[in-house]
Each structure stands twice: as C-alpha cells, then as structure tokens.
C-alpha positions as CSV (number, residue, x, y, z in Angstrom):
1,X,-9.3,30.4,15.6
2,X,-10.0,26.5,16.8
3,X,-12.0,26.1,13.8
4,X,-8.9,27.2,11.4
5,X,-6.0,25.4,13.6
6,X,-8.5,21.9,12.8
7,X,-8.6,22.9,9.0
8,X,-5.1,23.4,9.3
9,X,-4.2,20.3,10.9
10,X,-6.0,18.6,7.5
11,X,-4.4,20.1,5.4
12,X,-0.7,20.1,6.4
13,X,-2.1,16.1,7.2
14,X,-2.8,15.9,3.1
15,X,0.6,17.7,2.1
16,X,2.6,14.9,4.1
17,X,0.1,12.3,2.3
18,X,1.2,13.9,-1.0
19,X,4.9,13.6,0.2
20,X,4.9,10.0,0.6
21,X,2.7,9.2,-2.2
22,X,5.0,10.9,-4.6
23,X,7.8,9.3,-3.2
24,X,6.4,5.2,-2.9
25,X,5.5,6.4,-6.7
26,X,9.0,7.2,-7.6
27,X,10.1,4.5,-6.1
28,X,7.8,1.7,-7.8
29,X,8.6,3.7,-11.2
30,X,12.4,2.5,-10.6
31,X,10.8,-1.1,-10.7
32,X,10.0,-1.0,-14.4
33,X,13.7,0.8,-15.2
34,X,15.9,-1.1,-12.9
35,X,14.9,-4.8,-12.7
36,X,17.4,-5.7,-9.6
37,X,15.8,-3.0,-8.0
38,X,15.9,-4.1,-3.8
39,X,12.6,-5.5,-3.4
40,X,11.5,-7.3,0.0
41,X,9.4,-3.8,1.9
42,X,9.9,-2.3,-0.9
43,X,8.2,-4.3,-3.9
44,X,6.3,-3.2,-6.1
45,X,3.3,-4.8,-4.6
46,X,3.8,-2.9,-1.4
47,X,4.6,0.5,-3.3
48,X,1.9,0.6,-5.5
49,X,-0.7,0.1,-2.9
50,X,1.1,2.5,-0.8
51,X,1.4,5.0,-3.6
52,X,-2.5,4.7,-4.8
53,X,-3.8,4.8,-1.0
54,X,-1.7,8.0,0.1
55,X,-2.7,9.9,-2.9
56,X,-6.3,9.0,-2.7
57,X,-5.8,10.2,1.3
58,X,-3.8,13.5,-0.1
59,X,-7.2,14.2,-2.2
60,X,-9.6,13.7,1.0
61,X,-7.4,15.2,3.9
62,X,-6.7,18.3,2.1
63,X,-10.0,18.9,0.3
64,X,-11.8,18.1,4.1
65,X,-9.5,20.9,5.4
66,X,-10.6,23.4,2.7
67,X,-13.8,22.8,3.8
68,X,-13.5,23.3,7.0
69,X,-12.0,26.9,6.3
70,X,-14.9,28.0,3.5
71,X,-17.9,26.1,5.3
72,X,-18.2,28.8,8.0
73,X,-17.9,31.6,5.6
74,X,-20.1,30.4,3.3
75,X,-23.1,29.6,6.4
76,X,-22.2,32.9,7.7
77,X,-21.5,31.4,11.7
78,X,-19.0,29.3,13.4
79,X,-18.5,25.5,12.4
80,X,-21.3,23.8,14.4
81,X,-18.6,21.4,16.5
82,X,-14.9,21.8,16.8
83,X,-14.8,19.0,19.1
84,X,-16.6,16.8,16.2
85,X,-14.2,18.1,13.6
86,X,-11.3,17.1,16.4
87,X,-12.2,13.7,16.2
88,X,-12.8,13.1,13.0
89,X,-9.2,14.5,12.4
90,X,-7.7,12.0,14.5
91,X,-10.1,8.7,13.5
92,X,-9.3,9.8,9.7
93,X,-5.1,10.1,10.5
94,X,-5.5,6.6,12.6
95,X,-7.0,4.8,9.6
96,X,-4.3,6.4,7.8
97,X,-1.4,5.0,9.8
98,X,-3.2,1.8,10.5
99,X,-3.8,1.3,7.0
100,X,0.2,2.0,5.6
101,X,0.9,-0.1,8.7
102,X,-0.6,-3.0,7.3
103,X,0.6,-2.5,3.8
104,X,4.1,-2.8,5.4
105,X,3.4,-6.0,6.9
106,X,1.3,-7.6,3.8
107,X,-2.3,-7.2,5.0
108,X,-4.1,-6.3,1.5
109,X,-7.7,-6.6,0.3
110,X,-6.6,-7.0,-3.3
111,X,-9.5,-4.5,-3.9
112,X,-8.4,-1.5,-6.4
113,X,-8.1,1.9,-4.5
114,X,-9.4,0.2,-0.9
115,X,-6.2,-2.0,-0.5
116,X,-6.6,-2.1,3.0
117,X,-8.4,-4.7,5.3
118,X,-11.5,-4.1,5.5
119,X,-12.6,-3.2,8.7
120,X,-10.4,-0.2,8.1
121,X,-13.6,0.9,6.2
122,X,-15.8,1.0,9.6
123,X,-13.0,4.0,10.7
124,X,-13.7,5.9,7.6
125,X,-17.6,5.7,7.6
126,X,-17.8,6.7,11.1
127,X,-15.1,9.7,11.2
128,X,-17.3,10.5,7.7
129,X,-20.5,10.6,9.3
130,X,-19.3,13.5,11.7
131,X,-17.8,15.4,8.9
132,X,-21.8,15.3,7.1
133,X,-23.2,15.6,10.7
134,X,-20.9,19.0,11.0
135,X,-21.5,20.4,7.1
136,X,-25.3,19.7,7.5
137,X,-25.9,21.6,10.9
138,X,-23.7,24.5,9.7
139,X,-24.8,25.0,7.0
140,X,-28.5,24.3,7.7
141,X,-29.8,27.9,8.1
142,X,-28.5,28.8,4.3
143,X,-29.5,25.2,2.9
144,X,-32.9,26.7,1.1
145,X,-31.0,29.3,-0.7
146,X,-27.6,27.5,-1.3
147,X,-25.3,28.3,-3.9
148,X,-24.7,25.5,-6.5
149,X,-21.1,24.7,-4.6
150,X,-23.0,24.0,-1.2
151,X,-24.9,21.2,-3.6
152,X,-21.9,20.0,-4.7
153,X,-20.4,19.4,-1.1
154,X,-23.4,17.3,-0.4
155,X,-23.6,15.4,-3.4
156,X,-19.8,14.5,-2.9
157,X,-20.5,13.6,1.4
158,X,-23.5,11.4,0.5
159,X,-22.0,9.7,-2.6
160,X,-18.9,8.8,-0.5
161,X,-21.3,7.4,2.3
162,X,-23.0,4.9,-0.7
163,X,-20.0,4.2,-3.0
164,X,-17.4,3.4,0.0
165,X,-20.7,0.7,0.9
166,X,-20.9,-0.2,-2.4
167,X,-16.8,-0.9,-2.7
168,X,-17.4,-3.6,0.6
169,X,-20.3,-5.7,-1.3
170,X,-17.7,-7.9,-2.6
171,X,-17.6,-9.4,1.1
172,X,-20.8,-11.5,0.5
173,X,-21.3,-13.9,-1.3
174,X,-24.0,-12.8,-3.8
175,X,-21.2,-10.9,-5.4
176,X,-17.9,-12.9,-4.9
177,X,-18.8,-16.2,-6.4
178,X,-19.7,-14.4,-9.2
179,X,-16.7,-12.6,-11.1
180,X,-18.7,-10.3,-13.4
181,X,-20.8,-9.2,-10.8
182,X,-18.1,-8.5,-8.6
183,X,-15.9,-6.9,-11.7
184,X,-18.7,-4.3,-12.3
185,X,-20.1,-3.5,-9.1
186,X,-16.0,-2.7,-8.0
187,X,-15.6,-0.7,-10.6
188,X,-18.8,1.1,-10.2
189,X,-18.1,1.9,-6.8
190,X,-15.0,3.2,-7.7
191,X,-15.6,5.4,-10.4
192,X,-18.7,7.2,-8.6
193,X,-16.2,7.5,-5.7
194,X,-13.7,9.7,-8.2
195,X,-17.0,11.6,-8.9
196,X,-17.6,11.6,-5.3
197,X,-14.3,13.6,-4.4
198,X,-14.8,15.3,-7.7
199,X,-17.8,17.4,-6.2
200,X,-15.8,18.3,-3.3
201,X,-13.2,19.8,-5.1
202,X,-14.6,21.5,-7.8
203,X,-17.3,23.0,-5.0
204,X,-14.2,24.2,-3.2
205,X,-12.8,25.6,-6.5
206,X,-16.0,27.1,-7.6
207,X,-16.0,29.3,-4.2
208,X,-12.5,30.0,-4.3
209,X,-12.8,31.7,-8.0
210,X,-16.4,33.3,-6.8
211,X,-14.2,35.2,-3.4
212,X,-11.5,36.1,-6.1
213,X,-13.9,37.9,-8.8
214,X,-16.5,38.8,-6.4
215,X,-18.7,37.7,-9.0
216,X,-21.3,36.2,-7.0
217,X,-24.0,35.4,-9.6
218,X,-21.7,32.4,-10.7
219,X,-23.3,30.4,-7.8
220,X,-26.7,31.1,-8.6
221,X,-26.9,31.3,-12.4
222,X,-29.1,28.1,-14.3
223,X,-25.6,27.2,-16.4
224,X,-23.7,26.5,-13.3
225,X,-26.4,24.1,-12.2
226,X,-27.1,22.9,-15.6
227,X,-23.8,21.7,-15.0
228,X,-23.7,20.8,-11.9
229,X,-26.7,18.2,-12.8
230,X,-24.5,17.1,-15.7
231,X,-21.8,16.5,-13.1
232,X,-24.4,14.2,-11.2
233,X,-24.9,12.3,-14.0
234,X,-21.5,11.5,-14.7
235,X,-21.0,10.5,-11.1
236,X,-23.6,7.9,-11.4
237,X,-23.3,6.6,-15.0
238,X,-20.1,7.2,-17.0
239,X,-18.1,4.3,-14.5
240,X,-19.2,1.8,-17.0
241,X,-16.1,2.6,-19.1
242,X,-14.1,0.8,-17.1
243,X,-16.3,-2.3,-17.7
244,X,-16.3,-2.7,-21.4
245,X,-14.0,-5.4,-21.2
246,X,-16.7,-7.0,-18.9
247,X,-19.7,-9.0,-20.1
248,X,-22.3,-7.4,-18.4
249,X,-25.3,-5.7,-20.4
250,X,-25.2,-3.8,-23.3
251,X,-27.1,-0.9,-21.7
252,X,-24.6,-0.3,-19.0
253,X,-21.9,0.0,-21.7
254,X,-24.1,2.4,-23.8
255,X,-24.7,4.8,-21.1
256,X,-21.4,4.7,-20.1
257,X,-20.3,6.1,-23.7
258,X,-23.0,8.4,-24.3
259,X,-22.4,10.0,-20.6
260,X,-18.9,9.6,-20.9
261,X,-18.8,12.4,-24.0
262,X,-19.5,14.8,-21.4
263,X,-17.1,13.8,-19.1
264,X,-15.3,17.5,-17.4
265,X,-16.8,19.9,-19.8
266,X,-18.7,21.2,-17.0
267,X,-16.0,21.9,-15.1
268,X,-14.0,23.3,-18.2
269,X,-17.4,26.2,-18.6
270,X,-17.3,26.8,-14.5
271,X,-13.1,27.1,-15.8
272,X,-13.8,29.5,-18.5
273,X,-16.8,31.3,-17.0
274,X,-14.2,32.0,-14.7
275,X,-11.1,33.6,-16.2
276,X,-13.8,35.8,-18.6
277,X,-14.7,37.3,-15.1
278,X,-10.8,37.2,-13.8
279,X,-10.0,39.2,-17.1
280,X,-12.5,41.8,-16.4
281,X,-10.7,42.6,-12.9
282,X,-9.1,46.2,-12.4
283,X,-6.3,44.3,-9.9
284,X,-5.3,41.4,-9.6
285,X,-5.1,40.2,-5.8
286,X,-4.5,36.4,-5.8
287,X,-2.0,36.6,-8.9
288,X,-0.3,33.2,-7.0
289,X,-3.6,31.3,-6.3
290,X,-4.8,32.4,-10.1
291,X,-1.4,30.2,-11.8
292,X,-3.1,27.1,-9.8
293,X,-6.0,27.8,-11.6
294,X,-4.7,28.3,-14.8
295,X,-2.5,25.5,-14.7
296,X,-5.4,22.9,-14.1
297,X,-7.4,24.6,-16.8
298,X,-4.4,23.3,-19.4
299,X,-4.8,20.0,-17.9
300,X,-8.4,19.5,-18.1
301,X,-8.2,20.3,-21.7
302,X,-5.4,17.8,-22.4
303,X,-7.5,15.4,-20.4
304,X,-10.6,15.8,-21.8
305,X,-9.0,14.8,-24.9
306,X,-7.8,11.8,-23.7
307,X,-11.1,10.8,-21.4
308,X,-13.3,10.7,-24.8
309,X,-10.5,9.1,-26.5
310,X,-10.4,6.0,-24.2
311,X,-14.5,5.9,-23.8
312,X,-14.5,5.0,-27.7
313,X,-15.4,0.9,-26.9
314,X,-12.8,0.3,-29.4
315,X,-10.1,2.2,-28.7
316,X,-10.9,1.0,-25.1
317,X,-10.7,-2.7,-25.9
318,X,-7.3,-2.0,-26.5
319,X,-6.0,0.7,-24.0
320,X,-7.9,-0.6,-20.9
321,X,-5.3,-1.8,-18.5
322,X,-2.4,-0.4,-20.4
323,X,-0.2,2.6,-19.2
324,X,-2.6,4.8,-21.3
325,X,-5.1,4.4,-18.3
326,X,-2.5,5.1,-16.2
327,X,-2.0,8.6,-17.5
328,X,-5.5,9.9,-17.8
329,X,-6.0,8.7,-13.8
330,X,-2.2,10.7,-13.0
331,X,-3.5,13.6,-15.5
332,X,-6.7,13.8,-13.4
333,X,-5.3,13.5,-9.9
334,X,-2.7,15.5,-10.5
335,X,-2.5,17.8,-13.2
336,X,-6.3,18.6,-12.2
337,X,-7.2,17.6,-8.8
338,X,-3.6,18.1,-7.1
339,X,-3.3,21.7,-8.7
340,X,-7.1,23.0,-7.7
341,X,-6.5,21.6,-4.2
342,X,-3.5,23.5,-4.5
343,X,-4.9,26.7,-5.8
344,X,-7.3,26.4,-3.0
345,X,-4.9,26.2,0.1
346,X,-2.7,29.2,-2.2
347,X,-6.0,31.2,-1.8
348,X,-6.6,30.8,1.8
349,X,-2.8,32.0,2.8
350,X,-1.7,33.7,-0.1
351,X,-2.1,36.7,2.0
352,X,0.3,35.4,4.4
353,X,3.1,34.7,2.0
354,X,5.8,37.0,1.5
355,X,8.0,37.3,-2.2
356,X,10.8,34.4,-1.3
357,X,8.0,32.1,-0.9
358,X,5.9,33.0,-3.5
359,X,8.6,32.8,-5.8
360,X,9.4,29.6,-4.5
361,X,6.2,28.2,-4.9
362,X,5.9,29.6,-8.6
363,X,9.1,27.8,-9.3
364,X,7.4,24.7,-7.6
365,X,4.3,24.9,-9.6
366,X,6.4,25.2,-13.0
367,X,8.3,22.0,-12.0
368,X,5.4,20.2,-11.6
369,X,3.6,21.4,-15.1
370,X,6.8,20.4,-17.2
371,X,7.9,17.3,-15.7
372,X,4.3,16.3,-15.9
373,X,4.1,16.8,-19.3
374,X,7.2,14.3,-19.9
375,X,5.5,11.9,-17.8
376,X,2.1,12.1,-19.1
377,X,3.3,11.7,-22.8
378,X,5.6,9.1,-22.0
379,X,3.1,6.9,-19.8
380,X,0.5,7.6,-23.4
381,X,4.0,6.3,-25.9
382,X,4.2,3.6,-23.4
383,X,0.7,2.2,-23.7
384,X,0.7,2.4,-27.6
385,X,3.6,0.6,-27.7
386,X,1.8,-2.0,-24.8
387,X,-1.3,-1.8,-27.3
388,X,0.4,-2.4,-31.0
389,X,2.7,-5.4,-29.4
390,X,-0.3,-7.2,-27.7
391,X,-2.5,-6.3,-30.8
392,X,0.6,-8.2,-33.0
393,X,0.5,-11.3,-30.3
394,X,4.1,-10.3,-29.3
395,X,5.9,-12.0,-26.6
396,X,6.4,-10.1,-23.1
397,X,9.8,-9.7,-23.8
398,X,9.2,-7.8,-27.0
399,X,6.6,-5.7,-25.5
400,X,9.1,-5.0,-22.7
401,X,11.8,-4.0,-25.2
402,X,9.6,-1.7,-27.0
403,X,8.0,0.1,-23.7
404,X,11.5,0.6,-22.0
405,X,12.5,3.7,-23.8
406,X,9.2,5.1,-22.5
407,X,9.3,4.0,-19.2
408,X,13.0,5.4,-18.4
409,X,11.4,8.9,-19.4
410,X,8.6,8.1,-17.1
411,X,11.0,7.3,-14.3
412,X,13.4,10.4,-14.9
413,X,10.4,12.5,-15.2
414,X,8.8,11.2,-11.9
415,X,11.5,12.3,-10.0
416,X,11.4,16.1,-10.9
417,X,7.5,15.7,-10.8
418,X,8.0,14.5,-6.9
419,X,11.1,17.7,-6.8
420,X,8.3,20.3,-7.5
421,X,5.3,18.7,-5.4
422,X,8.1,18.7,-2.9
423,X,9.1,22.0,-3.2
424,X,5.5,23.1,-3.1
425,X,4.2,20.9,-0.4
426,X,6.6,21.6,1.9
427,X,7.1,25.2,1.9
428,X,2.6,25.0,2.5
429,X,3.7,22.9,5.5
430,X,6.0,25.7,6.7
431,X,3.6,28.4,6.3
432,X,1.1,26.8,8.1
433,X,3.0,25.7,11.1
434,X,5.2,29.0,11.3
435,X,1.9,30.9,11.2
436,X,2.4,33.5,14.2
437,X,0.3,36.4,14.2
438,X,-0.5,36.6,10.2
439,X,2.8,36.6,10.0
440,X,5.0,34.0,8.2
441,X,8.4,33.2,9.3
442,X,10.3,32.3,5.7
C-alpha cells in the first residue's frame, strides 16, 4: 500500500505540472494575439520557460509514478525501498518549486528545455540515481529473462543519467567559446533526452497493452526488440535534424536523415500489433483506458507524417525554427506522449471509476483530440506562412500580418485544449486523493 500511495503522490504531482503548463501556455499564446497583453511576471520570456519546463516535469513525474505502480508487478516482489522512492519524490518536487521559483524572479540558463540555473541539475541527478538504484534492485532477480519493456526502462534511466550530463557541457569552456560546438552538442543532448523519456513511456505503454490482451508473447517476440533496437538507434542518432542549419560535418547530418526515416514506426507496429490482439478479445475490460490508446495511435500517424517531412534537409532549411517545429514537438508531447501517459494512469484506476466519471473523462479526452487538431493545423498554416514570407525577404511586419489569422486560431484553440486537459487532469486528481477503500467518492 506505501508503495502505491508514493506512485500516487507522482502522479497527482505530474497532473498539477500539466495544469500549469497548459495554463503559462495559454497564457504566452495571448502574447502573439493581443500585443498589449500585461507583461512584467507575466512576459513571454517568463511563460515560455515556465510552460516548456512544467510540461517536460508533467512527462517525468507522471511517467516515474507509472513506474512505480508496474515495476513491482512486473519483478514479481515489493519495490526494493519506499523510503528511497520517498525521497526522491520530495528532491524531484523541490527542484520543481525551486526551479519555477527562479523563473519568477529571472534566474534563467538561456539553455533550451534546462532553463533553470544550473545547479538545479545536481537535484535532478541525485534524486535520479535513487530512482535507477530502486528499478535495478527490484527488478534484479528477473533482469536475465526481462521482457523487452524492462529494456526499455533502462535504456530511458541511463540515457537520462548521460544526456542531462551532456546538456551541462556548455559550462566549460571547450564548448562555450565555440558556438557550433556548443549548438550541436545542446541539441544533441536534447534530442536523446526526448528519446530518453520516450523509452519510459512507451515501456509503460507496452505493459499496459500486454495486462489488457493478456497477450504475453508481445514482450518476448524478436519484432518487438527489433524495434526496440531501432528505438535505440533513434535515441542516439536522429538529433542531428535539429542541426542542419549548423555547420558541423556532413556525416552527422546524413545519419540524422537516414535514421530520422524511421523515426516512431516502431512504436506505430508495438500500436498496431496491439489493437490486432485488442480486436481478437471476447470482452472488453479497459473500454476507457483503450480510447487513450487509440487516440495516440491517430496522432503518431499524423506525426510521423510530419517528422519525415521536416527531416527532408531542405524542407528543414526552411521550417527549422518556424511554428511548424512548434507543432511536431506539441503533436509529440501531447497528442502522443500526454495521451499514453494518460491511458496509462486510466488503466491503473479504471477499475475504480464509476459511469459519471468515466463519462467525464471521455468528454475530456474528446476535448482535447479536437481542439488539438485546430491547434496543430493552425501552428503548421502558421509556419508556411513564416516560411513563404521569409523565403520572399518580407519585412516582419508582413510576416506578422500573414501569421495572425493562424495564430488567433492557435490561441482560441489553446484554450479548449487546456478546458479538456483540465477536465481530465483534475477529475485523475480527484480519484486519486478520494481513493477510500477501492472506492471513489465522485
């Protein structure tokens, strides 16, 4: 029971990340829309930092909490240290609130994704290090025989340990005098740490869909870690598509492109592997948790297409930086990540939920597919427009008045996107805290 109050306490911790996030994001949208906008704490420069930093603390929290529920399943025994996973709950919430702390009083890094000062970064490696130290001796005993989802856990704890390294090098000198060298290595670190968190959701998806078909071959079979090895390889090599612009070598930007093809089809197989077995089931159980599912499955599609799209060098040379980018990192965190993470916490309570609620959440889920859809297209019409004006040699003003039509829909659509995480998230943080008995108090 101590073991499933800590998991708990991570994810309710990630739902009030979410909150937030969505709502600094909303709020830095209106800055495009409404140019006299109140600025001073909130600016843009303190909401997107704020925004970026939450979400990428929704993705951790909550994913860490999922883990802590399916790790002593899977190993079969209790989680090796409560007390461990205790205080890495409360190192990982005080970097949290030390971090937004210091984004309200103007302490940044200037560093994409790791805003904060860096020192934060000792917090997060240590509290880290006892997450690995508690995976690794529970799981130990199963470690010879492990499922390919048990590989992916540790791929994703020992990439984090090397990329959030890798993300500080800029702090010697070797790498900040130089600006190409810092460029790449930054963007390196960040995009293996996206394949970092990657592997720890789509190991927590993969066991979520395994308990709900029973199929347990889908662990084991050579596909899955055919794919799984494909996944490695994207984690380590396809970041260089963010350095095209940059001139560093050739061979980094042909790897990049050739590994970047690949980019999610092997989670779209584990996707479809997955329904095939779903489809085959007499009854079925986790209905709620399956929508999730299903839902992500429509967005990995629509963001495949867009992935390959912008790992063409030129139709990168020209998208890079634009609002285009923008959507294919909001498709990913949210229309993918977000709604597995959410089909994942669905799974673990949906037992617990009565109708009202599920209904509610349904209605939340749909909220969030359609307004998505109107922010997603309009953030893509937005960066064409970006593209063709700076490809003409436009003035900003031009560009502006060609992009606003875009970016209103993008603001109007942000708020019912932050309505139906809202409606989802919270009524999550109501089950879990009314939790007595089973029982849920709707």
């Amino acid at each position: 029971m101590k073991q499933q109050t800590v998991a708990n306490n991570f994810i309710v911790l990630g739902f009030a990340c979410l909150l937030l996030s969505i709502s600094f994001g909303v709020i830095a949208s209106f800055k495009y829309v409404l140019p006299y906008f109140p600025d001073e704490l909130l600016s843009f420069q303190h909401t997107r930092p704020l925004h970026v930093f939450l979400a990428i603390s929704w993705i951790f929290a909550s994913v860490t909490g999922i883990m802590y529920r399916y790790i002593p399943e899977v190993a079969g025994k209790p989680l090796y240290s409560v007390v461990l996973a205790n205080v890495h709950f409360l190192l990982q919430l005080g970097s949290i609130i030390i971090a937004v702390s210091g984004f309200f009083m103007g302490h940044f890094s200037g560093r994409e994704y790791l805003e904060f000062p860096p020192w934060v970064t000792l917090i997060i490696f240590l509290y880290w290090i006892l997450f690995a130290v508690n995976f690794v001796m529970t799981v130990k005993p199963v470690l010879r025989t492990a499922p390919v989802y048990v590989w992916m856990w540790c791929t994703g704890l020992l990439f984090f340990l090397i990329t959030i390294v890798e993300a500080n090098l800029w702090l010697l000198p070797y790498f900040n005098n130089n600006i190409v060298r810092d460029i790449t290595v930054q963007w390196k670190a960040n995009g293996s740490m996206v394949g970092a968190w990657n592997m720890l959701i789509y190991g927590s998806t993969m066991y979520a869909m395994q308990q709900i078909t029973g199929d347990t071959k889908m662990g084991y079979n050579k596909v899955s870690f055919a794919f799984y090895f494909l996944g490695l390889t994207n984690l380590m090599f396809n970041w260089g598509h963010h350095t095209y612009v940059v001139p560093a070598h050739p061979a980094v930007k042909n790897v990049a492109y050739l590994i970047s093809m690949t980019e999610l089809a092997f989670l779209a197989n584990i996707m479809l592997n997955w329904r095939k077995s779903y489809n085959r089931l007499p009854v079925q159980a986790h209905r709620l948790s399956f929508q999730f599912f299903k839902m992500a499955d429509i967005w990995i599609l629509l963001n495949l297409v867009l992935a390959i799209a912008i790992s063409i060098p030129y139709v990168n040379q020209y998208t890079h930086g634009t609002q285009i980018t923008v959507s294919h990192a909001m498709g990913a965190t949210i229309g993918i990540n977000s709604l597995l993470l959410m089909g994942s916490v669905t799974f673990i309570f949906e037992k617990q939920l009565k109708t009202n609620l599920n209904r509610t959440i349904l209605l939340g889920l749909r909220v969030i597919h359609i307004s998505l859809l109107f922010f997603w297209f309009s953030l893509i019409g937005s960066g064409i427009m970006r593209a063709i004006a700076l490809y003409q040699h436009n003035y900003f003003a031009q560009v502006s008045e060609r992009m606003l039509p875009y970016l209103q829909l993008f603001s109007m659509s942000g708020i019912f996107l932050a309505l139906g995480i809202g409606i989802v998230s919270i009524t999550y943080i109501k089950v879990i805290l009314s939790k007595v008995q089973g029982q849920v108090c709707a």
